[in-house]
MDAnalysis code that builds the backbone (N, CA, C; Angstrom):
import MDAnalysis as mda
import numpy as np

u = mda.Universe.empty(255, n_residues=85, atom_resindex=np.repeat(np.arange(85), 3), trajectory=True)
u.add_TopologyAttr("name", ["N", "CA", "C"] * 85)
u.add_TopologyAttr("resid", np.arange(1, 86))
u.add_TopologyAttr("resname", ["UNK", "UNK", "UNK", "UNK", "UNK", "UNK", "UNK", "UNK", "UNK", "UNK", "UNK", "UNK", "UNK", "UNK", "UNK", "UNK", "UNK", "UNK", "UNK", "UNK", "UNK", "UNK", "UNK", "UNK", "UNK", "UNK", "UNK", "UNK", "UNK", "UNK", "UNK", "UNK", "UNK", "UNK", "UNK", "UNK", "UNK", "UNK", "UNK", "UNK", "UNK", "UNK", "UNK", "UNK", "UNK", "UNK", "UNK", "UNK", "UNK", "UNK", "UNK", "UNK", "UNK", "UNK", "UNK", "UNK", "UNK", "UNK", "UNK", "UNK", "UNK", "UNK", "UNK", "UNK", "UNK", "UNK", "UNK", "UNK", "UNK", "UNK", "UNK", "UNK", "UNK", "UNK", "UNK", "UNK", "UNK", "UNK", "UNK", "UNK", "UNK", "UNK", "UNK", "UNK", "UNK"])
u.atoms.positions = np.array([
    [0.843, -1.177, 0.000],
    [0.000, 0.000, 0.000],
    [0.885, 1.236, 0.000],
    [0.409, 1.960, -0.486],
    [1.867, 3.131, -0.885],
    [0.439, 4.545, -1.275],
    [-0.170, 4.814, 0.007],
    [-0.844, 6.132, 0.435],
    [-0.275, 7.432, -0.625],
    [-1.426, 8.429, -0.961],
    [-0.545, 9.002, -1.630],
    [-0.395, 10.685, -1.058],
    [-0.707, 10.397, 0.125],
    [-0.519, 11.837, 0.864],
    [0.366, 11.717, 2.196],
    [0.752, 13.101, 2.107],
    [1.968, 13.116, 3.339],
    [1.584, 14.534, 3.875],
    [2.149, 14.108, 5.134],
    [2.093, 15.614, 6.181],
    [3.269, 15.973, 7.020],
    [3.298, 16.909, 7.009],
    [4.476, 17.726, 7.761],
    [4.523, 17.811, 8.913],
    [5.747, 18.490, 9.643],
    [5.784, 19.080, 10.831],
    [5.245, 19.876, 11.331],
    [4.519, 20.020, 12.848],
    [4.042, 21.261, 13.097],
    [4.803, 21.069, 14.697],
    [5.043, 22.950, 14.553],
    [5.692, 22.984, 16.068],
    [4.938, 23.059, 17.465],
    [4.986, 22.902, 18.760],
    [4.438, 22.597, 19.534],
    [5.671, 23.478, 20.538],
    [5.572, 24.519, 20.889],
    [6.470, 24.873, 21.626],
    [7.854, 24.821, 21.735],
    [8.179, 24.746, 20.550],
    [9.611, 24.500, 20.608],
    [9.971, 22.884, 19.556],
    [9.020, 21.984, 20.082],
    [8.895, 21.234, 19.758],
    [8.367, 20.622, 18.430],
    [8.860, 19.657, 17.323],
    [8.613, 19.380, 16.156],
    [7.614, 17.903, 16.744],
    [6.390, 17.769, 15.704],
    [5.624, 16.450, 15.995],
    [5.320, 16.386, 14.554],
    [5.023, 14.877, 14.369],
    [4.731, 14.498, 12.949],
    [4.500, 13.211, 12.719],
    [3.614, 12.569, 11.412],
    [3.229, 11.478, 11.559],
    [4.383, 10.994, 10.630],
    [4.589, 9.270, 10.215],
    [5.122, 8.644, 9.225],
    [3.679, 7.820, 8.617],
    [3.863, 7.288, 7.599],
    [2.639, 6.609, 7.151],
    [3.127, 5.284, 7.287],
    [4.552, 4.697, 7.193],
    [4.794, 3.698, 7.530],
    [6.142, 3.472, 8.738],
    [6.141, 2.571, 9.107],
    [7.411, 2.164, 10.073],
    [6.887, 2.168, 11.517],
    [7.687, 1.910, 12.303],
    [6.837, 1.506, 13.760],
    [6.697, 0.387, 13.824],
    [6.505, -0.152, 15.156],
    [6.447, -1.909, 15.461],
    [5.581, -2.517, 14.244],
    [4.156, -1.796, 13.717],
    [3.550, -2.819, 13.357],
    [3.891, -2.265, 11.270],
    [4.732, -1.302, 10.973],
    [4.734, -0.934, 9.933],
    [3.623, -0.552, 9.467],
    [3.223, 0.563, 10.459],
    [1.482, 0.736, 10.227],
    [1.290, 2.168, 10.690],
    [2.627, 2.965, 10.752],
    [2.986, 4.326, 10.824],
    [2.911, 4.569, 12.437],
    [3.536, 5.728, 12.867],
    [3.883, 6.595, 14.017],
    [3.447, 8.065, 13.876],
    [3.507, 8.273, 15.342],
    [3.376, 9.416, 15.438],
    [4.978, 10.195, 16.342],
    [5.325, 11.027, 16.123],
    [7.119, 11.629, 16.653],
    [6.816, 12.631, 16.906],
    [7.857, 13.169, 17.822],
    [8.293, 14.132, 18.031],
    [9.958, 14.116, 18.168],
    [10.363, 15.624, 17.951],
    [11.542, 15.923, 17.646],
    [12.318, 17.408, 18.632],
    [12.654, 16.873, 19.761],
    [12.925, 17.816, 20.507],
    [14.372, 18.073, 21.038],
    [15.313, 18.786, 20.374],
    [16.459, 18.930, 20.877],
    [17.472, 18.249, 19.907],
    [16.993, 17.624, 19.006],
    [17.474, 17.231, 17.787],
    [17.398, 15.476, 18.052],
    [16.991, 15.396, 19.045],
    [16.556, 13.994, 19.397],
    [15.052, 13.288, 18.923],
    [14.922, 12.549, 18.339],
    [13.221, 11.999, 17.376],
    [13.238, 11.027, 18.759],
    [11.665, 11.049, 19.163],
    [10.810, 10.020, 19.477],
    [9.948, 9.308, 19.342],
    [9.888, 8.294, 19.568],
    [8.306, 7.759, 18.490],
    [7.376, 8.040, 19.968],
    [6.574, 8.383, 19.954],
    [5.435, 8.509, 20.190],
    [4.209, 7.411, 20.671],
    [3.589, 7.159, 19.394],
    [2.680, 6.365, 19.078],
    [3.240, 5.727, 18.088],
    [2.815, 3.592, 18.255],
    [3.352, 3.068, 16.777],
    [1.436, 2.754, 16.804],
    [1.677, 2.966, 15.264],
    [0.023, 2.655, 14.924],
    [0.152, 0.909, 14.771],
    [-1.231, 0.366, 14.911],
    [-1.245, -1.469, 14.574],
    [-2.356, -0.993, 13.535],
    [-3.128, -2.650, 12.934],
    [-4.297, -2.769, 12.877],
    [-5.291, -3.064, 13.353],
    [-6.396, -2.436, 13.063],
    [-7.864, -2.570, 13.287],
    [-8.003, -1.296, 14.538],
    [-8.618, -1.343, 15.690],
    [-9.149, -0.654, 15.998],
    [-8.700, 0.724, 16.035],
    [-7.531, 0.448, 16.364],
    [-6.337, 1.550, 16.851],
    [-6.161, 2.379, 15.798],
    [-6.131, 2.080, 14.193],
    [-5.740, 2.863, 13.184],
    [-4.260, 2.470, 12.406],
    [-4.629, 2.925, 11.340],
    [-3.178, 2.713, 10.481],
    [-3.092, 3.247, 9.793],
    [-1.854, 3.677, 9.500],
    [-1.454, 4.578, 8.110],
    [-1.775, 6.114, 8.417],
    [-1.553, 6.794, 9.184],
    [-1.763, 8.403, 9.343],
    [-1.501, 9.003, 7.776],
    [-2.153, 10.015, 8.108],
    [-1.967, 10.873, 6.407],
    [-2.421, 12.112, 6.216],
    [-2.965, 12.971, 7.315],
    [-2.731, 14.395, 6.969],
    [-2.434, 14.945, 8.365],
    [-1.967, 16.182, 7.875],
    [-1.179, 16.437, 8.655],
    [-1.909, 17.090, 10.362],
    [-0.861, 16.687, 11.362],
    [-1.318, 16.892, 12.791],
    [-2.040, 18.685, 13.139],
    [-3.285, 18.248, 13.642],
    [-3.686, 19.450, 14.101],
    [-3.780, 19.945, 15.387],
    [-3.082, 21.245, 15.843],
    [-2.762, 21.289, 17.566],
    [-4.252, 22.047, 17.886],
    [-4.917, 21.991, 18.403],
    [-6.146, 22.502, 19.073],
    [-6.222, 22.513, 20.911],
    [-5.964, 23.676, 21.562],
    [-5.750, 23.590, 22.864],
    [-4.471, 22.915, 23.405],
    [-3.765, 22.403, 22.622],
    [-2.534, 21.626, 23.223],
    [-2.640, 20.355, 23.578],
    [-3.616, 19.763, 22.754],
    [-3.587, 18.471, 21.953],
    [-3.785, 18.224, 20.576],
    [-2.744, 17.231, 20.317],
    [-2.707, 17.125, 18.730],
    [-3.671, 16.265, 18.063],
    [-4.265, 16.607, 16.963],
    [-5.010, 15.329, 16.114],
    [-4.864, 14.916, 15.004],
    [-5.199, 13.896, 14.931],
    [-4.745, 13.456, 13.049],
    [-5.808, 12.624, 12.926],
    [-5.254, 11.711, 11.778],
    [-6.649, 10.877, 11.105],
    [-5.654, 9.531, 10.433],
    [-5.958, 8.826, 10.490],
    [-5.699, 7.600, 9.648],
    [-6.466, 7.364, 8.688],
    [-5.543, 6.300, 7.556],
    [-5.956, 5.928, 6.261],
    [-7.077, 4.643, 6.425],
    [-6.701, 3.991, 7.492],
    [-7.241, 2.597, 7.717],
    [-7.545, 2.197, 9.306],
    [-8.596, 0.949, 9.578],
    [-8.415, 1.067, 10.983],
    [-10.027, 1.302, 11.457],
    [-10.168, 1.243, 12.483],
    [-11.242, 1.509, 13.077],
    [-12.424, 0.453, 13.350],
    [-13.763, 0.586, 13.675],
    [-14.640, 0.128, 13.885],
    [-14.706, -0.928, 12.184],
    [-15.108, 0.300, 11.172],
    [-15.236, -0.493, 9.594],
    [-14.044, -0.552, 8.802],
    [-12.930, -0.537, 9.315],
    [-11.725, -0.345, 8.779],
    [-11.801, 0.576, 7.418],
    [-12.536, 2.017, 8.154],
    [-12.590, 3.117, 6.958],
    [-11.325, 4.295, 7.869],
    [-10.797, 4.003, 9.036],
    [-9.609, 5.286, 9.182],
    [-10.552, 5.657, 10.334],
    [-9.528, 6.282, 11.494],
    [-9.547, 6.587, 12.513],
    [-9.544, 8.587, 12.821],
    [-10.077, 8.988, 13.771],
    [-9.404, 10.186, 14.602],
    [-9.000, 9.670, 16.123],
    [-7.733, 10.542, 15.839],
    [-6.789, 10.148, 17.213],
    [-5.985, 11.267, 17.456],
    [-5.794, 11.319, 19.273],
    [-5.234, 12.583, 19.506],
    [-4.380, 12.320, 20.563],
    [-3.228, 13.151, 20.326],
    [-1.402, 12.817, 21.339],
    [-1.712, 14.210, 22.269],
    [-1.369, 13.954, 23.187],
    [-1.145, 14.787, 24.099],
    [0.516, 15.228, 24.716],
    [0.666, 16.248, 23.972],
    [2.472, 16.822, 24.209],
    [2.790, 16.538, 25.571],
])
């Protein structure tokens, strides 16, 4: 599966966060952050309920982030999910 959208970085105080669409334990994308020149993974996405494949880009609202997955969920039509910095 080779998604055909990607999303960027957004800063968070200093701080860089961002999804991958693939890689992570289940090769089913992450969520990172990048603070001090050091990357963390975050969140590794699996399948089914949890979500897979993130694909646009993270939105900060109050000082939690949200995104959306490609796949995943209840009907395996893609998820909303939100990281807390």
């Amino acid at each position: 599966m080779r998604p055909s959208r990607r999303a960027g970085l957004i800063d968070v105080r200093g701080e860089l966060y961002g999804t991958t669409v693939r890689g992570g334990a289940n090769d089913a994308g992450t969520v990172f952050k990048i603070a001090k020149g050091v990357e963390t993974v975050l969140h590794s996405f699996g399948i089914g309920k949890d979500g897979a494949y993130p694909q646009a880009a993270l939105l900060n609202v109050g000082g939690t982030l949200y995104g959306t997955t490609h796949l995943g969920g209840a009907y395996n039509k893609g998820t909303v999910f939100t990281i807390v910095p």
